[in-house]
C-alpha positions in Angstrom: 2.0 -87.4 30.1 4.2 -85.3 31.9 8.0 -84.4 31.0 10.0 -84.5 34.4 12.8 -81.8 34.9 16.2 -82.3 36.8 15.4 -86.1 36.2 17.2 -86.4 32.4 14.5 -84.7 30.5 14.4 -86.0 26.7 11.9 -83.7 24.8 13.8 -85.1 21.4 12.2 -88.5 20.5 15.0 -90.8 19.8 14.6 -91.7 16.4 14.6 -87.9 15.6 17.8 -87.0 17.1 20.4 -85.3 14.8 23.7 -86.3 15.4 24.7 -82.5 14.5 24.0 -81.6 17.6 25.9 -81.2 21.3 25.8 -84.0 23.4 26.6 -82.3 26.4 24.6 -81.6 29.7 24.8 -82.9 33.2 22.6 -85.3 34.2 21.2 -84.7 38.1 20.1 -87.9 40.0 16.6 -88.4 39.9 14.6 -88.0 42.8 13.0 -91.3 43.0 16.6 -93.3 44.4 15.9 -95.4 46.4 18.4 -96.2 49.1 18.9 -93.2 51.3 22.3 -91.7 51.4 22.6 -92.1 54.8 25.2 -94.5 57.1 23.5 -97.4 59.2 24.4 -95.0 62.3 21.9 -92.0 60.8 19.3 -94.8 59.3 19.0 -96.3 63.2 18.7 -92.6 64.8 16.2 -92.3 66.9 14.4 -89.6 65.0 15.0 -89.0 61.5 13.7 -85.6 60.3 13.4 -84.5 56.3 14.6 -81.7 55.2 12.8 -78.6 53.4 15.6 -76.3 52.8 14.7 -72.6 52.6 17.7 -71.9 50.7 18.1 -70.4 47.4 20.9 -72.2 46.9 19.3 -75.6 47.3 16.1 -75.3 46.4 17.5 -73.5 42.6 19.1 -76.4 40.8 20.3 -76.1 37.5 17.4 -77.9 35.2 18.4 -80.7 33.1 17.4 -80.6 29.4 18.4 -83.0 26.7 21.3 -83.2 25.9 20.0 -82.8 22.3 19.7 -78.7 23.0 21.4 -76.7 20.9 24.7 -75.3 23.0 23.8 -71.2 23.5 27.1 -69.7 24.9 27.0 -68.8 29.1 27.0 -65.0 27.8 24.3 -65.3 25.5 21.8 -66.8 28.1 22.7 -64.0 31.2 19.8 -62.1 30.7 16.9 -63.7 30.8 14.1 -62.1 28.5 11.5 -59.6 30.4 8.6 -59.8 28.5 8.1 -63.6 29.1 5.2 -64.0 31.4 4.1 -66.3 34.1 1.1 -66.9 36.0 1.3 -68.5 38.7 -1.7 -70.7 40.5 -2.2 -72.8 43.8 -3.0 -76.6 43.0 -3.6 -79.2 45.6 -0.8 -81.0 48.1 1.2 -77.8 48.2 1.9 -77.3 44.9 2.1 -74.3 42.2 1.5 -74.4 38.1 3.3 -71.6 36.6 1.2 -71.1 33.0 4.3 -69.7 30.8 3.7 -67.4 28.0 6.8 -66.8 25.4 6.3 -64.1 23.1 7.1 -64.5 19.1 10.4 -62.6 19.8 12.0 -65.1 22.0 10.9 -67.8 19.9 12.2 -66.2 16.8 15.7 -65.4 18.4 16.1 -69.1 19.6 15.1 -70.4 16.6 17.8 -68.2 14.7 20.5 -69.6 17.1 19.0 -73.3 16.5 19.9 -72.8 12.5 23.4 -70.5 13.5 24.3 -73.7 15.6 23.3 -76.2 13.2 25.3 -73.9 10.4 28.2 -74.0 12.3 28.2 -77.9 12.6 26.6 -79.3 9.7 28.7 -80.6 6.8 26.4 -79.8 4.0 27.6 -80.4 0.7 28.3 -77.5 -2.1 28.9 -75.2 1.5 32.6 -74.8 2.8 32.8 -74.6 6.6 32.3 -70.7 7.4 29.9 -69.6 4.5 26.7 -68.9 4.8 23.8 -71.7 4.4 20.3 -70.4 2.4 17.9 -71.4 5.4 15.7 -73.4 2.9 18.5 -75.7 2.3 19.9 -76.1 5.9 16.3 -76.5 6.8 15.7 -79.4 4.1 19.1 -80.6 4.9 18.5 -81.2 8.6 14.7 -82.1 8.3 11.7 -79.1 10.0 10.7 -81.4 12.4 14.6 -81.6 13.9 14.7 -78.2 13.8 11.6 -77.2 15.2 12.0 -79.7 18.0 15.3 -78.1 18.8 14.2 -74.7 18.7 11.7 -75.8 21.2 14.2 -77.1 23.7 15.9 -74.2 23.6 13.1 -71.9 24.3 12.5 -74.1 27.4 15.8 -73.7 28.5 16.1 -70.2 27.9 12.6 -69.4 30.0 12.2 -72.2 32.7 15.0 -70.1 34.8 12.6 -67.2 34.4 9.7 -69.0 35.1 10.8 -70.6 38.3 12.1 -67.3 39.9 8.9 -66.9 41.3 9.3 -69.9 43.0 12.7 -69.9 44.0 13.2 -70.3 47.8 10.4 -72.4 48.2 10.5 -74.9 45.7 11.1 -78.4 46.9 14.2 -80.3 45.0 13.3 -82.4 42.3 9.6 -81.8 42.2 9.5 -79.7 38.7 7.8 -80.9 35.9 6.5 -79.6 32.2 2.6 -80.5 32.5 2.5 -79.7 28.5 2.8 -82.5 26.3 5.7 -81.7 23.8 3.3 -82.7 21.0 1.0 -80.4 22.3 4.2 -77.0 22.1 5.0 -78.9 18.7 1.6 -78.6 17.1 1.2 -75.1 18.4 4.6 -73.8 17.9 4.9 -71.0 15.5 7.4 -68.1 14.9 4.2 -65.5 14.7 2.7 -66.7 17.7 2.9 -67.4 21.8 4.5 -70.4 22.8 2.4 -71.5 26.1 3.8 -74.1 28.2 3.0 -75.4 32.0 5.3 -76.0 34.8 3.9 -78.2 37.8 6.3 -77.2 41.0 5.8 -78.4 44.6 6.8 -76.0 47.3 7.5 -75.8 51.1 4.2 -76.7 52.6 2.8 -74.3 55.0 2.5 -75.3 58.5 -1.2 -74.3 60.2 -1.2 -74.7 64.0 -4.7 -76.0 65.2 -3.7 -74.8 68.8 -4.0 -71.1 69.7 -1.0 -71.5 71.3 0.8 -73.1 69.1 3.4 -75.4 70.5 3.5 -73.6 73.7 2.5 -74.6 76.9 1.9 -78.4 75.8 0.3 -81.3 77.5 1.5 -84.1 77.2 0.7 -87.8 78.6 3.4 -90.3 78.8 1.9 -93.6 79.3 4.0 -96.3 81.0 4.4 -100.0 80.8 4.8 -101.7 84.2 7.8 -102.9 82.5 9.2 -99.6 82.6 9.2 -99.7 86.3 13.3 -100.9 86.9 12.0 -102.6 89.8 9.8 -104.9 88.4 11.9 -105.0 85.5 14.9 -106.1 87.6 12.3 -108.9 89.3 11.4 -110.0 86.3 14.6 -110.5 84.9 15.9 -111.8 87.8 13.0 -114.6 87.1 13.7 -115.3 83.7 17.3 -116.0 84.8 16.5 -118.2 87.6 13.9 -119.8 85.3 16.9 -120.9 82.8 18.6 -122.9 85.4 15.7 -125.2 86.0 14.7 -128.2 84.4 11.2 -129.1 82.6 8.9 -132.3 84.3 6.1 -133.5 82.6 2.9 -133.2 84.8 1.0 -136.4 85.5 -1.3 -135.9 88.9 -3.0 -132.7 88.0 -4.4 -129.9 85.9 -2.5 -127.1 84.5 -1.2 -124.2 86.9 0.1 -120.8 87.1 4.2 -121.1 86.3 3.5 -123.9 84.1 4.9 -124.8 80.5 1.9 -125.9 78.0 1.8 -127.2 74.6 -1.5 -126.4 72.9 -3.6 -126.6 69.8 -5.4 -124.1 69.1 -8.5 -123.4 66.9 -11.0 -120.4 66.4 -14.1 -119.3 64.8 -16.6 -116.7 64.5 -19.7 -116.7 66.9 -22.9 -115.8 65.8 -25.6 -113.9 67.4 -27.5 -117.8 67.8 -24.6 -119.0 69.3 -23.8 -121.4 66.3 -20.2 -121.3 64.8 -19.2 -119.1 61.6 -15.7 -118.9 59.9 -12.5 -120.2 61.0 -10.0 -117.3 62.0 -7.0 -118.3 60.8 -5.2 -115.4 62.8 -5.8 -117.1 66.3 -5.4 -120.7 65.1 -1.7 -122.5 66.5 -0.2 -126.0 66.4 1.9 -126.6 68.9 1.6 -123.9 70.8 4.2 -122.9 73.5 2.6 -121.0 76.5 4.9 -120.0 79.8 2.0 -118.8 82.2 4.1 -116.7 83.6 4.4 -114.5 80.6 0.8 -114.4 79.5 0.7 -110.5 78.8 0.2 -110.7 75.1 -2.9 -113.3 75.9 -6.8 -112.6 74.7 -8.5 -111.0 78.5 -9.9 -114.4 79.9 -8.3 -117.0 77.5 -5.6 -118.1 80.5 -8.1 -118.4 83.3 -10.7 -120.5 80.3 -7.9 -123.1 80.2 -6.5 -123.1 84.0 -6.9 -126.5 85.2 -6.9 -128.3 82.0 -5.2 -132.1 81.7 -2.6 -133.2 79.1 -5.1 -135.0 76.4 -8.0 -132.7 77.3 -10.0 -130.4 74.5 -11.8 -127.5 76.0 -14.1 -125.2 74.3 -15.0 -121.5 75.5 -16.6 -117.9 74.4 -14.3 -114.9 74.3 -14.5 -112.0 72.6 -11.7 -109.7 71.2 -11.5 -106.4 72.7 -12.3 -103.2 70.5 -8.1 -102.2 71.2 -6.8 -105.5 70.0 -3.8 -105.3 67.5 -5.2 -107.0 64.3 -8.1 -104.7 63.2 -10.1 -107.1 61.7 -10.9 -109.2 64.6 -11.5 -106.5 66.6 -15.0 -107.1 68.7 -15.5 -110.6 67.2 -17.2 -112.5 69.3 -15.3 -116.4 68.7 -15.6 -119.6 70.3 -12.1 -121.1 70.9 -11.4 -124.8 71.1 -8.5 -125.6 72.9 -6.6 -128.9 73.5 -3.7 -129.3 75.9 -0.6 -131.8 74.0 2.0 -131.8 76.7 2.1 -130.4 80.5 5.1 -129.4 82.0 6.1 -128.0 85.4 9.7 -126.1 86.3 12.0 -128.1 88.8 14.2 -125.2 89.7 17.6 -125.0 92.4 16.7 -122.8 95.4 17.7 -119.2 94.6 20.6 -118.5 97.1 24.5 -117.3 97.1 25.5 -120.4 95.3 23.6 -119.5 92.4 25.3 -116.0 92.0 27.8 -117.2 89.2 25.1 -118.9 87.1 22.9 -115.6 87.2 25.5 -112.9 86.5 29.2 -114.0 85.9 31.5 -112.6 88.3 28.3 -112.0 91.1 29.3 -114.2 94.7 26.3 -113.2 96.3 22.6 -113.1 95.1 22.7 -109.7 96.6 25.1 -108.7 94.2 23.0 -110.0 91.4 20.0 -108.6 92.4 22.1 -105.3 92.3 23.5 -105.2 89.3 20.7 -106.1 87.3 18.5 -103.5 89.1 21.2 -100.9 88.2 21.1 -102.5 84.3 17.2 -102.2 84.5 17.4 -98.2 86.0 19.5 -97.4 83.3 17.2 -98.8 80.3 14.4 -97.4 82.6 15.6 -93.9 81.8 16.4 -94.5 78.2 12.8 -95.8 78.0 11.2 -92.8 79.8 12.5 -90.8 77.3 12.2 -92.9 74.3 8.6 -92.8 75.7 8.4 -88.8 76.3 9.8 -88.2 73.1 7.5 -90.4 71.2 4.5 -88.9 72.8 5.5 -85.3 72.4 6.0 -86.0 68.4 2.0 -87.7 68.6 1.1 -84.8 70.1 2.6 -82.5 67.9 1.3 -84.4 64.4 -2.2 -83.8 66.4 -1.9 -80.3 66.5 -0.9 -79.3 63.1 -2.5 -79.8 59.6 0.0 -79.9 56.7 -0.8 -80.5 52.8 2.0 -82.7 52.3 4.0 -82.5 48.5 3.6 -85.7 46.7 7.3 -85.4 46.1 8.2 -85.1 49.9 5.9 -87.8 50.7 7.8 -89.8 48.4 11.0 -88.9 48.9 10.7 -89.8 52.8 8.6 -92.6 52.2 11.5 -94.0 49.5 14.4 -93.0 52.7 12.7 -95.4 55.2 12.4 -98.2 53.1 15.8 -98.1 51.8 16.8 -97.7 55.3 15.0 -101.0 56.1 16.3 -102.5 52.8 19.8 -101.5 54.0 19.0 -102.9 57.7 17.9 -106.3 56.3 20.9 -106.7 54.0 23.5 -105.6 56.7 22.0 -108.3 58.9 22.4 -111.0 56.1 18.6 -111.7 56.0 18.2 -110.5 52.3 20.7 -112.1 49.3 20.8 -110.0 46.5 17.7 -111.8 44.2 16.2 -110.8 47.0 17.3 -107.1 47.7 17.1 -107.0 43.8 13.4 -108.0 44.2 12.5 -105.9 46.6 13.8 -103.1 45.3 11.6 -103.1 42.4 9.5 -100.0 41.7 5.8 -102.4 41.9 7.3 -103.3 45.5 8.4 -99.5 46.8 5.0 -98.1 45.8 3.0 -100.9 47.6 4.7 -99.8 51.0 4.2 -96.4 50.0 0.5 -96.6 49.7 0.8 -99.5 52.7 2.6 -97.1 54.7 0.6 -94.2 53.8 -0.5 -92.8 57.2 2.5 -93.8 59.0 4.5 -91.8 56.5 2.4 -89.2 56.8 2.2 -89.2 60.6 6.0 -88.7 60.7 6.4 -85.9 58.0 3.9 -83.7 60.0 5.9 -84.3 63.3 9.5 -83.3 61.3 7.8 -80.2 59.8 6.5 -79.1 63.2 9.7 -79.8 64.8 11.3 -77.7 62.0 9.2 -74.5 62.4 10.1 -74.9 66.2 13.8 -74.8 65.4 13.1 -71.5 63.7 10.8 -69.8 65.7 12.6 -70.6 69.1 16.1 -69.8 67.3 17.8 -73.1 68.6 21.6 -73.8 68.0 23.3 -76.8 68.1 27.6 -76.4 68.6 29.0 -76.5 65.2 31.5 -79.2 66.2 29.1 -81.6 67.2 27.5 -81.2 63.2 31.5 -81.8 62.1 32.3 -84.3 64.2 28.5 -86.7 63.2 29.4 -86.0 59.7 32.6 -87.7 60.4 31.4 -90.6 61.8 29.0 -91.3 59.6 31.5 -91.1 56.5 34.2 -93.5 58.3 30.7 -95.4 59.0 30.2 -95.5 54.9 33.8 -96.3 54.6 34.1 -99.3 56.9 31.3 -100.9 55.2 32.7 -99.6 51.5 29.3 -97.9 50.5 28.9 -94.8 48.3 27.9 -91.7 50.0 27.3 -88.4 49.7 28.7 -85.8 51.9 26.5 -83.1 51.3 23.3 -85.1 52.0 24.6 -86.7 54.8 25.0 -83.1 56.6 21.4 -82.0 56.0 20.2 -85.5 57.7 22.8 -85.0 60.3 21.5 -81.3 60.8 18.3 -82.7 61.1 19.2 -85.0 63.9 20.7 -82.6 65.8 17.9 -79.7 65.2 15.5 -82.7 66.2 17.2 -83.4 69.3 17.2 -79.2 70.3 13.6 -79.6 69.5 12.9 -82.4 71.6 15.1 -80.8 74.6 13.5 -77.8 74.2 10.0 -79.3 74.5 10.4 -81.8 77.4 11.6 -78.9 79.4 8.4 -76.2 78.5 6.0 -78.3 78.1 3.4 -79.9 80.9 4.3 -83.4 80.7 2.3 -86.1 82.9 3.2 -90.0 83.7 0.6 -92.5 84.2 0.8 -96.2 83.9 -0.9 -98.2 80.9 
């Protein structure tokens, strides 16, 4: 077992707490929450990049012992004691185990205060408040075992500072535990002897480039959807619009054609090297399927031109095979024999496309020149945000290809826990979650099955926010102060409209990393070798 630190450390068991003592300390929020301080408007950015502070200042949080320690006044506990030593040792996933050593002296001297402090509080009876307790009868009085447990608390919260100076700078918030078990310091501890204890820290990871040029001089490959293309998207949209002022006709003379409507049942199974049928594959199976011909894009290669001609009431049955790129994984390359029967036929009756259609297509169009127009210009401007949607996802792919990173379990997690509260948060503010539900999912079972679900994914994205960090740096990037000010303000009305808790602070550092993203991203797209090609 380990004890956690800066996440309410209790090294006193319960049942052996002495009410003598202060019940003082602040408590720092854990760093397993779960919803990520972040408005909707940062949770929907485009990029959303973690943060690994190099700062002193934010990496050096004050470490949260029980409250059960013994109060030591702020000007006993200034100087921290110099003959304390630490050795410090790599350990996987970017992390460091400092193996403290605390001499007899320190112990003795916090176990004095212990008994001074417990002196000071303790009614004991036969002693007026001020004189001087035998330590044999404070000790009986207050029990060894509270007092040695006490004493031990205090050591650690005298020499953790110490021990994580060698650290500070690069350790990662939240990640510090005590690897010791406290039974382990308790059956060891004595006042003649070392008092050995491990902290387990993770640190900023360090960032190998697998290219000799690092990030410089990048190529990159864009590829393109046709649908990217405004012109065709325009056509197309055009289509879909004229489409919707038609009416549907069942078919009755002939077999099914290209711009048809079908209804289909659908059935699959494995086929075997003797061409006899295996298993059923439930993933390609539909009832009552609804196919528009015109938009077969998302069809198995061959499975349109297999049914072309088919008659309402016929069952046809046909080879395919699923190509090796195919979206489920495990039907990838299965050979399957589909059966196929067609329930209802329909063809489009639509109005000839001229002027007199113009207000039906686009309100406030007279002409279908107009139309045509105005939903080209619509589809140029999406066609730009797409390009470099498109740009900027490929230059993050590369740059996750290019780097090797030995990611902290506790930034894995962290990020991992941000993006599914940010699709918690999503779901809720849409209204498809009621709070059983939210309540549900929310559960720590559920988070660490899309943790280890989301595993690569999450990984994937961490590498390409590192990268774009140390690019930041080494290219000295700024971004206009104001801009910083003015997103933070946003996204605090943003918290405030929808009367959610926030926090400031945090909500700068993710703004920050928008914004260093976004310099990155610039910066990239204009020194690096990028190339279009179509899908």
């Amino acid at each position: 077992m380990e004890l956690v630190v800066n996440s309410a450390l209790h090294l006193l068991p319960s049942r052996s707490r002495p009410s003598l003592l202060s019940s003082s300390s602040t408590e720092m929020p854990s760093s397993k929450n779960l919803m990520p301080a972040s408005s909707p408007k940062l949770a929907s950015s485009r990029h959303s990049f973690p943060r690994v502070s190099s700062s002193p200042s934010q990496n050096s949080r004050p470490f949260v012992v029980s409250a059960n320690a013994v109060a030591v006044q702020h000007a006993e506990k200034d100087r921290f004691p110099a003959d304390v030593r630490v050795t410090e040792t790599k350990e996987p996933r970017s992390s460091v185990r400092l193996s403290v050593e605390v001499p007899p002296a320190v112990c003795q001297e916090c176990y004095r205060k212990v008994l001074d402090e417990f002196a000071k509080r303790s009614k004991v009876p036969g002693f007026r408040p001020g004189k001087k307790i035998p330590e044999n009868i404070l000790v009986n009085y207050i029990g060894r075992q509270n007092i040695q447990q006490a004493a031990i608390e205090a050591i650690l919260k005298k020499t953790l500072p110490q021990a994580m100076s060698s650290v500070e700078g690069r350790a990662l918030k939240d990640s510090v535990r005590i690897a010791t078990k406290f039974s382990e310091m308790y059956d060891t501890f004595s006042l003649q002897d070392v008092l050995r204890y491990d902290v387990v820290v993770d640190v900023a990871p360090e960032i190998k480039w697998l290219s000799e040029n690092k990030y410089k001089n990048m190529k990159i490959i864009v590829e393109i959807d046709d649908i990217i293309n405004a012109q065709i998207a325009s056509e197309i949209e055009l289509r879909r619009r004229h489409k919707a002022l038609g009416s549907l006709r069942i078919v009755t003379d002939r077999g099914l054609q290209i711009g048809d409507l079908v209804v289909l049942d659908i059935f699959a199974t494995t086929l075997k090297r003797d061409e006899s049928k295996g298993e059923k594959i439930p993933s390609a199976e539909r009832k009552d399927f609804h196919l528009d011909t015109e938009e077969s894009d998302n069809l198995l290669p061959g499975f349109l031109g297999s049914i072309i001609g088919i008659q309402q009431g016929e069952t046809r049955s046909f080879p395919l095979q699923f190509p090796e790129s195919w979206g489920q994984e495990n039907v990838r390359g299965v050979h399957a024999q589909f059966t196929v029967e067609c329930k209802e036929l329909f063809y489009r009756d639509l109005p000839e496309l001229d002027d007199s259609l113009a207000e039906k297509l686009l309100p406030g169009c007279n002409t279908l020149s107009q139309v045509r127009e105005k939903i080209l210009q619509r589809c140029r401007e999406m066609e730009q945000t797409a390009l470099e949607q498109a740009t900027d996802n490929a230059i993050l792919d590369q740059l996750s290809k290019i780097v090797e990173v030995d990611i902290p379990q506790s930034l894995f997690e962290e990020q991992g826990r941000q993006l599914y509260g940010a699709k918690l948060l999503q779901l809720q503010a849409g209204r498809k979650l009621n709070e059983h539900q939210v309540a549900s999912l929310s559960s720590e079972k559920a988070v660490n099955e899309y943790l280890e679900y989301e595993r690569e994914s999450i990984t994937h994205m961490i590498k390409q926010m590192l990268a774009v960090g140390e690019i930041f740096k080494g290219e000295n990037l700024q971004y206009p102060t104001e801009e910083l000010v003015k997103e933070v303000e946003n996204s605090v009305a943003e918290f405030k409209r929808h009367n959610q808790e926030y926090d400031e602070e945090r909500i700068r550092e993710q703004v920050q990393d928008v914004l260093e993203g976004a310099k990155v991203l610039e910066w990239l797209r204009e020194n690096a070798d990028i190339q279009y090609v179509n899908r």
